[in-house]
C-alpha positions in Angstrom: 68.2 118.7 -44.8 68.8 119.6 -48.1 68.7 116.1 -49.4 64.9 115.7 -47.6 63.9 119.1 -49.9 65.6 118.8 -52.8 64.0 114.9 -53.3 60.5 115.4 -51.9 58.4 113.6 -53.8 56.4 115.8 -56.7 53.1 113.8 -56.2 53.6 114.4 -52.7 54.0 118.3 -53.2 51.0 117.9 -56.2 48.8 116.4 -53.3 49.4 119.2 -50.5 48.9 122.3 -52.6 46.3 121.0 -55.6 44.2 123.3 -56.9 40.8 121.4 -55.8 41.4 122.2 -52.6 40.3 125.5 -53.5 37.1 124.6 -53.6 36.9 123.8 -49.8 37.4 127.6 -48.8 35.2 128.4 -51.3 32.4 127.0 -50.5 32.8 127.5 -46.3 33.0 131.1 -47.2 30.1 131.7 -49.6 28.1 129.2 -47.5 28.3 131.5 -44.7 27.6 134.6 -46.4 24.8 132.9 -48.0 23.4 132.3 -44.7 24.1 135.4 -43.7 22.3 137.2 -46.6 19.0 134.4 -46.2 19.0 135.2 -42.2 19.2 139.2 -42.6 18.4 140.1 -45.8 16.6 143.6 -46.5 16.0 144.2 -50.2 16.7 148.4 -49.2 20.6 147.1 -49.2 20.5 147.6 -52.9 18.9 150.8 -52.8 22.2 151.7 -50.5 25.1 150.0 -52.3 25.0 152.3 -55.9 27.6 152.2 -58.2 29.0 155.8 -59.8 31.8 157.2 -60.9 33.3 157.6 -57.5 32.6 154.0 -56.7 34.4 152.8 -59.7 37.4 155.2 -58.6 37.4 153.7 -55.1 37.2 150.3 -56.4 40.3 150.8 -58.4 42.4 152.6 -55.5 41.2 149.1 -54.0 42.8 146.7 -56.5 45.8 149.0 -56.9 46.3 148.9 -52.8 46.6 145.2 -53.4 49.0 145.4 -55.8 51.2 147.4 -53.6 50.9 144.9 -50.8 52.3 142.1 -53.1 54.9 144.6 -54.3 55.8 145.0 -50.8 56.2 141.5 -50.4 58.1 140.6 -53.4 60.5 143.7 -52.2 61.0 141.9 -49.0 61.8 138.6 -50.3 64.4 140.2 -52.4 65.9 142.0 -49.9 65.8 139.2 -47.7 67.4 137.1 -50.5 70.6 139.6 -51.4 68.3 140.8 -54.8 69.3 137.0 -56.0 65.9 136.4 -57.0 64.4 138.3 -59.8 61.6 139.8 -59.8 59.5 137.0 -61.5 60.7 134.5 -59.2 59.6 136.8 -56.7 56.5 137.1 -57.8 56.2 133.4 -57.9 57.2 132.5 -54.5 54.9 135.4 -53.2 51.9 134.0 -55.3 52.6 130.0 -54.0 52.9 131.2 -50.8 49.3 133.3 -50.5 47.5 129.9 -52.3 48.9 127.9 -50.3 47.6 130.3 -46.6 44.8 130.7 -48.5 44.0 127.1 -48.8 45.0 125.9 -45.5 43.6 127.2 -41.9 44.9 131.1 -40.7 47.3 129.0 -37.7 48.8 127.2 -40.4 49.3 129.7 -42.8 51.9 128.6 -46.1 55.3 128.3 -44.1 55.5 124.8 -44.2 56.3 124.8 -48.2 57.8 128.0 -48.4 60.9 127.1 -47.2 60.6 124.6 -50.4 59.1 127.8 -52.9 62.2 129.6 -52.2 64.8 126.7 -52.4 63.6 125.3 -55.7 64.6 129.2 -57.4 68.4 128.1 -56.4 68.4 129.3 -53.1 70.6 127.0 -50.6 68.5 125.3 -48.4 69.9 127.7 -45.2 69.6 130.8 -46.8 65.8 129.7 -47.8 65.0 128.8 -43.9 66.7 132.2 -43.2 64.3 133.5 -45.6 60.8 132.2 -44.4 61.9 132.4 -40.9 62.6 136.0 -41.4 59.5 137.5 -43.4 57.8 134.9 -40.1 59.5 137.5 -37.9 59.3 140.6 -39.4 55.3 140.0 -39.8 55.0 139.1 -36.4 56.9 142.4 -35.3 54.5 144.9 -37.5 51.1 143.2 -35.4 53.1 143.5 -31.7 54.4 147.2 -32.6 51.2 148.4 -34.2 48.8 147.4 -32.0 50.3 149.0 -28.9 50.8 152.4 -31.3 47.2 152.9 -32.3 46.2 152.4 -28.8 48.1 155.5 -28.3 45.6 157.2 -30.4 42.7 155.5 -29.8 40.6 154.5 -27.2 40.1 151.0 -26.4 36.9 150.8 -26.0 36.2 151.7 -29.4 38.1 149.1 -30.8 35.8 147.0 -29.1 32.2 148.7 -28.6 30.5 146.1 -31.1 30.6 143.5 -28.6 29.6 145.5 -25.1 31.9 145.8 -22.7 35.6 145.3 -22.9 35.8 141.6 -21.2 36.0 138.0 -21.9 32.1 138.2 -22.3 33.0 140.5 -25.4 33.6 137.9 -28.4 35.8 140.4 -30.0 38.0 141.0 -27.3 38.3 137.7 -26.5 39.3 136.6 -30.1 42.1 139.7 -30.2 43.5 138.7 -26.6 43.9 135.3 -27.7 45.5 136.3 -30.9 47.7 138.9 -29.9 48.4 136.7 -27.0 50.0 133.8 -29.5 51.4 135.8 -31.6 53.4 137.9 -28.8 54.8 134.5 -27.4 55.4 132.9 -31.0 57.6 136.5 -31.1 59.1 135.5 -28.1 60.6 132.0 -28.9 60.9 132.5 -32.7 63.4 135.9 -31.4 65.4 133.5 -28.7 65.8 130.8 -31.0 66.9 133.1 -34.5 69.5 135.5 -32.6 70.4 134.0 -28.9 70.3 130.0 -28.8 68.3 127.9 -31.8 70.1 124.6 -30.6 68.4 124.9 -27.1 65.0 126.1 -28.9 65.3 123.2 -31.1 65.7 120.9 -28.0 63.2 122.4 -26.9 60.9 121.9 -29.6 61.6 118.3 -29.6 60.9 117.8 -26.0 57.7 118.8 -26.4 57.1 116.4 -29.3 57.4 113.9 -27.1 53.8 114.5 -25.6 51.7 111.4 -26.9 49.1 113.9 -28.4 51.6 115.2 -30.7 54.7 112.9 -31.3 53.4 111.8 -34.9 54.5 115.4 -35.7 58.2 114.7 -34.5 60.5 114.7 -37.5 58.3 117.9 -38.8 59.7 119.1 -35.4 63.0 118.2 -36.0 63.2 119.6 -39.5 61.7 123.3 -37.9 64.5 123.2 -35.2 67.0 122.1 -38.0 65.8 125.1 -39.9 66.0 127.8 -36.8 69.6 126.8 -36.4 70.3 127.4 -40.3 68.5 130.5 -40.4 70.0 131.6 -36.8 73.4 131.9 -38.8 72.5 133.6 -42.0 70.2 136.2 -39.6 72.7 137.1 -37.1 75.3 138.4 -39.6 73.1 141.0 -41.3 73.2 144.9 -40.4 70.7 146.7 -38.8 70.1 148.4 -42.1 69.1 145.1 -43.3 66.2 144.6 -41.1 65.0 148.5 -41.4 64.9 147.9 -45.1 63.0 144.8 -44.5 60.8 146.1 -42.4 59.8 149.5 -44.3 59.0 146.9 -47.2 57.0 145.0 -44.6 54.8 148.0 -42.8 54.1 149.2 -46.9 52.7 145.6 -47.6 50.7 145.5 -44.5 49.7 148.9 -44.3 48.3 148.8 -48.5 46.0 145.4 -47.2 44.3 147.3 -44.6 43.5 150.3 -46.4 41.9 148.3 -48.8 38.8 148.3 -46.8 39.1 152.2 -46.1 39.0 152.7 -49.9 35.9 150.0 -50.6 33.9 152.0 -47.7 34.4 155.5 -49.3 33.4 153.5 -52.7 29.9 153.7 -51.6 29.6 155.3 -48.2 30.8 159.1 -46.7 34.0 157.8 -44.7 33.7 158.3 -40.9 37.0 157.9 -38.8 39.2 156.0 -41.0 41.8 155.7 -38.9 39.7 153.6 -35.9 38.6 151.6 -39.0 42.1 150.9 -39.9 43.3 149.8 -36.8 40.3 147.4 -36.5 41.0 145.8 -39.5 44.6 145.4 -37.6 42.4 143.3 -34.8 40.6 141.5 -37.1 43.7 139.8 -38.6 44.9 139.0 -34.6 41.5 137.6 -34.6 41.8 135.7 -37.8 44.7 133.3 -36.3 42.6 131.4 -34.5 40.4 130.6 -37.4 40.6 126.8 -37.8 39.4 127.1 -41.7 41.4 127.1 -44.6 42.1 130.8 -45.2 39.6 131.9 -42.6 36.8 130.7 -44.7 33.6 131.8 -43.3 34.8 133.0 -39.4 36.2 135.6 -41.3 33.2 136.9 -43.5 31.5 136.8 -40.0 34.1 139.0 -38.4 34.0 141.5 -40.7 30.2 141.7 -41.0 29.5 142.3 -37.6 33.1 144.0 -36.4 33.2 146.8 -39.3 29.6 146.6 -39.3 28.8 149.8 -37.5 30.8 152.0 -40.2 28.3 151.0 -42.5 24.5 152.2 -43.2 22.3 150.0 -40.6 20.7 148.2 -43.5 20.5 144.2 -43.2 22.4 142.6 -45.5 24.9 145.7 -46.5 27.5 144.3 -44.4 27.5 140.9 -45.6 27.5 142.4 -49.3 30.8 144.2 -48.1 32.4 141.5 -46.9 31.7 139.3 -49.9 33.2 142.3 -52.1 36.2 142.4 -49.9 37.0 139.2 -50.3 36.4 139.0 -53.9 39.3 141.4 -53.9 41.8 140.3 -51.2 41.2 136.5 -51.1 39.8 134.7 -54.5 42.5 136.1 -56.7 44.9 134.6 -55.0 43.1 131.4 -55.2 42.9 131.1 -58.9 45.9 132.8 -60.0 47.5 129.4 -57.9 45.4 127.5 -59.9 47.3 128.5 -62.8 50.8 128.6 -61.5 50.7 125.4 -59.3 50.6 122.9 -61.7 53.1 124.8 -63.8 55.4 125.3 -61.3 55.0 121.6 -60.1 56.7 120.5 -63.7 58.8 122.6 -64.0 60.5 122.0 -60.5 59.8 118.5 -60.7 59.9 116.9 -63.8 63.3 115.6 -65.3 64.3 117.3 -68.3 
């Protein structure tokens, strides 16, 4: 296994994380919120959105959540990694990692290099695995646990009162059933395989590689059942203060993204039940895994739009404007700040010296 990584071809890397492939989400998401604007636009949306002190404030608390959530992550990666990276190579990983989800579709996401991100700062090739399977994990635990938890506070039906009724016929129910609905059984078999049996998970894995739809994808297959059983014995040794710390890194990360729509709102708008608008945002990631566009390009603009809608004046256009804004904060950095380091970190890592 570490042979495969340590050899992988640069050009091959160069080609599956370039920087012109930024341009792809780009355009899918301004596209649709270009449509979006053309097929509902009211020139009063300008007499809304105003920009004052307070806005600029807001805005700020905004960027500055952001930062927090990548603080959170970098954290987590050094916990996760004994404090053996520092926090510049944390900071890299974290920032490959985001371009790379944000230039390939939301089921995808950027695990299937990270495992390489983390190995190529001198990080054994099990402990890396252990790595990426864990963060994998431990963001998968924070959507199961705090969906349930905010149902306890709120009701469902207004989680879900943009689209009618709660049923299938509701879009946005639909969307979060499915999602939540992977994401618990991905829970499931990523939890049996890291701490009870990875080599029958791995057989597993390969047996259903043999379908004929999917058996091209069979020595990726192997490779993820070859990493489970590596991480399965780096995971299972830690101490349950381990994973608490790891966790509490985790639910800060998370928690600083979602209330980075609370403070854009109260930028422009008097702030009405931020909490229900919280724990939408929490349904419209669930929703956002079944986006088949890199990043969620476009679906995810739409979500937003019309799912946050109704917490914003009922003036066409305003909620497109606010979802362009949001992800002008959340999603483009990301995008050109891998622009930057991609190419660096490509020779660097892969050029003989």
């Amino acid at each position: 296994m570490a042979k495969d990584l340590t050899k992988e071809d640069s050009n091959s890397i160069a080609e599956r994380i370039k920087p012109r492939k930024m341009i792809y989400p780009i355009l899918i998401g301004l596209g649709v919120v270009a449509y979006m604007l053309y097929d509902q636009f009211d020139a009063k949306a300008f007499d809304v959105i105003e920009f004052t002190y307070m806005s600029f404030f807001w805005l700020i608390i905004a960027i500055i959540l952001m930062v927090f959530r990548d603080l959170g992550y970098m954290i987590r990666i050094r916990i996760l990694t004994d404090n053996k990276l520092s926090w510049l190579q944390a900071f890299r990983v974290v920032m490959l990692w985001e371009f790379t989800s944000a230039i390939t579709p939301s089921a995808v996401g950027g695990t299937s290099l990270a495992i390489l991100y983390v190995h190529k700062e001198n990080i054994s090739v099990g402990r890396s695995s252990a790595v990426v399977m864990a963060t994998s994990f431990l963001d998968e635990l924070y959507f199961i646990l705090m969906l349930p938890i905010l149902l306890i506070f709120i009701n469902l039906s207004s989680l879900f009162s943009v689209g009618g009724q709660i049923s299938f016929t509701n879009e946005f129910f639909l969307f979060a059933v499915i999602g939540y609905s992977v994401k618990l059984a991905y829970m499931m078999i990523l939890s049996y395989g890291l701490f009870k049996n990875p080599r029958g998970l791995k057989w597993l894995i390969l047996w259903i590689f043999k379908l004929p739809l999917i058996r091209r994808w069979r020595y990726g297959a192997h490779k993820a059942g070859t990493d489970i059983i590596e991480s399965s014995k780096e995971l299972k040794s830690k101490p349950f203060s381990f994973w608490i710390k790891a966790f509490a890194a985790t639910f800060f990360s998370w928690t600083s993204r979602y209330w980075v729509v609370n403070a854009m709102f109260l930028s422009f708008f008097i702030g009405k039940d931020q909490f229900l608008l919280f724990a939408r945002q929490l349904v419209m990631w669930i929703m956002m895994l079944i986006s088949p566009t890199p990043g969620g390009s476009g679906f995810t603009e739409y979500v937003f739009s019309e799912y946050l809608g109704d917490f914003l004046p009922q003036v066409a256009g305003v909620a497109v404007v606010m979802a362009l804004l949001w992800r002008l904060i959340t999603y483009y950095p990301y995008l050109f700040i891998g622009a930057v380091i991609v190419p660096r970190w490509i020779k660097m890592k892969f050029t003989k010296k």
